[in-house]
N, C-alpha and C positions, 0 to 999 in steps of 0.2 A: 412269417405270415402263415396261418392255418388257411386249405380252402379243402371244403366239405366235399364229397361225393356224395350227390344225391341221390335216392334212392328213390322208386316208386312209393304217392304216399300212403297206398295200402297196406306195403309193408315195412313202411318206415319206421323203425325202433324210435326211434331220438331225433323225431325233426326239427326241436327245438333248442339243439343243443349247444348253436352257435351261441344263443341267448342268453347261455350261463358261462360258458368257456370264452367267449373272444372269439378273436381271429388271430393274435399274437401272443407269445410270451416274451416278453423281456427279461432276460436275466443275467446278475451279474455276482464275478465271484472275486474277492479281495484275497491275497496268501502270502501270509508273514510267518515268519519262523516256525515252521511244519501246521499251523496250523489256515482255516479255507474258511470263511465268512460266505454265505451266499444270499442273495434275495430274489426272487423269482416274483415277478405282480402279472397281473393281467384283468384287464377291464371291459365291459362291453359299456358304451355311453348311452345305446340305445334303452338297455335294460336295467343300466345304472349293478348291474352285479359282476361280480368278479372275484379274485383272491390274492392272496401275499401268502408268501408261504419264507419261512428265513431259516438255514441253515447252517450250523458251525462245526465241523469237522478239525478233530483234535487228534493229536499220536499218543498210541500209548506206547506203543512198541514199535520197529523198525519196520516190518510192512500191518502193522496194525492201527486202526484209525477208532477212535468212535466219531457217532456222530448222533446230533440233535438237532430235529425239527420240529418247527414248529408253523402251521398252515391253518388258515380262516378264509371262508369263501366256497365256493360251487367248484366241483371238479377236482379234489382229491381223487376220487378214481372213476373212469370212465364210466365204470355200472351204475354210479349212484350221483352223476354231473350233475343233477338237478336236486340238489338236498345241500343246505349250509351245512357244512362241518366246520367244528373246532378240532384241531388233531395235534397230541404231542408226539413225538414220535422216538426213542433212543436207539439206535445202530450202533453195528460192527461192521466195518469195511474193512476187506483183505486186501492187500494190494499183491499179486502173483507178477512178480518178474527175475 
């Protein structure tokens, strides 16, 4: 569960930003033979807005991953919470151990 720290609303940046984001994310991740399925939603019902975002992480190498997302909805990044994005996305995850 997300809970906001409120700020004075003079100088409140974002006081609306419960109203695109939620209060929660749900997320869940599946992992079969080196590869990581994930899906992340989150809904507000009052504002009826929200997102799904789904990603699949794949090996290429022994600590090398790629990975693909894909995200629709409010709140791809903090700065711009309040703007629909469609977003593909392609990575490279290191894994250092």
């Amino acid at each position: 569960m997300r809970q906001r720290i409120n700020e004075p609303h003079a100088t409140d940046d974002n006081p609306d930003i419960i109203d695109y984001m939620g209060r929660g994310d749900p997320e869940g991740t599946y992992r079969k033979n080196g590869h990581e399925f994930s899906v992340l939603a989150r809904h507000n019902f009052n504002t009826d807005k929200g997102a799904v975002q789904l990603g699949w992480a794949f090996p290429l190498q022994s600590n090398l991953k790629g990975y693909v997302r894909l995200f629709s909805g409010y709140g791809y990044s903090p700065i711009d919470y309040n703007v629909y994005q469609q977003v593909i996305g392609l990575e490279v995850l290191i894994n250092f151990h």
